[in-house]
matplotlib code that plots the C-alpha trace (Angstrom):
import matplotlib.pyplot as plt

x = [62.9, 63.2, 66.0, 68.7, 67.4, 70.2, 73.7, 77.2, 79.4, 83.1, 86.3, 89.6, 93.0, 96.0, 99.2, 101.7, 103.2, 100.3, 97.5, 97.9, 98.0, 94.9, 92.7, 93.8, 92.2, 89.6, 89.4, 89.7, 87.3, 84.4, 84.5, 83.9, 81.2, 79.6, 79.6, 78.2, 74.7, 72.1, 73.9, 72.0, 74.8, 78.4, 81.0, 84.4, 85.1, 88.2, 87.9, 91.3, 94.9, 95.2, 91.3, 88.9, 86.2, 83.6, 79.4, 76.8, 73.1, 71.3, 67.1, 67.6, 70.0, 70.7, 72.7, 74.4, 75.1, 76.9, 78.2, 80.6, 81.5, 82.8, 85.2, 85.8, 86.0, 88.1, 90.2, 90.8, 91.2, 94.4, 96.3, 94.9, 98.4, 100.1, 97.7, 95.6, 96.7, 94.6, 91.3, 88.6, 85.3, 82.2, 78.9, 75.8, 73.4, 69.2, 69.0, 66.0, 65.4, 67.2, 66.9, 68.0, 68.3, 67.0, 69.7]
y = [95.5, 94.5, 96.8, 94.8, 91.4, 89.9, 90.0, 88.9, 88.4, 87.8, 87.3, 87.0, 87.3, 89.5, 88.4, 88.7, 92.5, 93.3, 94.0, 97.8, 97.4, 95.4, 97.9, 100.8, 98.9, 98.6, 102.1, 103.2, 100.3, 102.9, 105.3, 102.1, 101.1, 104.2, 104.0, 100.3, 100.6, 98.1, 98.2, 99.4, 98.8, 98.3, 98.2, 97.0, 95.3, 94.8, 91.3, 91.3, 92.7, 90.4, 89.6, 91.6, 91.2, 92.7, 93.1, 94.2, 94.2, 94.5, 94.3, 91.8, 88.4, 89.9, 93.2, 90.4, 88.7, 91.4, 92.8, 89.2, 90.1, 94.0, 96.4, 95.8, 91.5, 92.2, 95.0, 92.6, 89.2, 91.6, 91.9, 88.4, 86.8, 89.6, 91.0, 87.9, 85.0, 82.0, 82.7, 84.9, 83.2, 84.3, 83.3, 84.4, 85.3, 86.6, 89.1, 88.9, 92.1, 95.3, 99.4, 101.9, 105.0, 108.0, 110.0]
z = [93.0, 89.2, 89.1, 90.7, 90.6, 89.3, 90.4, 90.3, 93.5, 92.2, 95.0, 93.9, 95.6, 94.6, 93.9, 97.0, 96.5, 94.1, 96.7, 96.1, 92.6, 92.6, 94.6, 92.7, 89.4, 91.1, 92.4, 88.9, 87.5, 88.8, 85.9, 83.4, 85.7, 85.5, 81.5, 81.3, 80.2, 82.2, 85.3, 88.6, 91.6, 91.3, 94.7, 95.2, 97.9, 99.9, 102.5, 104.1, 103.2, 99.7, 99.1, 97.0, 95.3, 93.0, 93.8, 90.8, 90.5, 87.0, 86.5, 83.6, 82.8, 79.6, 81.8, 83.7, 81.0, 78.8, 82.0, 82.0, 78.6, 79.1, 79.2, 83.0, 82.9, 80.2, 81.7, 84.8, 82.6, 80.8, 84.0, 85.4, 85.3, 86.8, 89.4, 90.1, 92.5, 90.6, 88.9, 90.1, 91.5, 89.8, 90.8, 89.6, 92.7, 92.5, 95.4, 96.9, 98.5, 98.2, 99.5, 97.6, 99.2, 96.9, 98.8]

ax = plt.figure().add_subplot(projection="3d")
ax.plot(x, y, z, "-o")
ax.set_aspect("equal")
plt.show()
């Protein structure tokens, strides 16, 4: 399972009126995803109407680490104030068992 090991499991909630907004960001968020090197899994996840969040796997601290730091935090921190109801929670989680289908 070294592959996704570590992870990242970040909610946030959209500003009243901006819930469209904020899942077409994060529609369009999976084209950087699929650029960032050390990444294994990335989703976007809608909870309810005005909650989202974000769920990413990496094999090493280092890919979760520089994962924090790129062009997708960043991306999202840009349009915090406007798309963003408070600041997002991010906690760093260790999965302990994963499938990935070779489908």
């Amino acid at each position: 399972m070294s592959d996704s090991e570590y992870a990242l499991l970040a909610r946030f909630e959209a500003n009243e009126g901006k819930e469209e907004a904020l899942a077409g960001f994060l529609t369009d968020a999976l084209s950087m995803a699929r650029e960032e090197p050390g990444m294994t899994t990335w989703f976007a996840l809608r909870f309810d109407e005005s909650s989202f969040g974000i769920f990413d796997t990496f094999p090493d601290q280092a890919g979760r680490q520089a994962h924090l730091e790129g062009e997708i935090a960043a991306a999202l921190m840009a349009d915090e104030d406007d798309l963003l109801d408070g600041e997002p929670t991010i906690e760093e989680v260790d999965v302990l068992a994963a499938m990935h289908s070779g489908r």
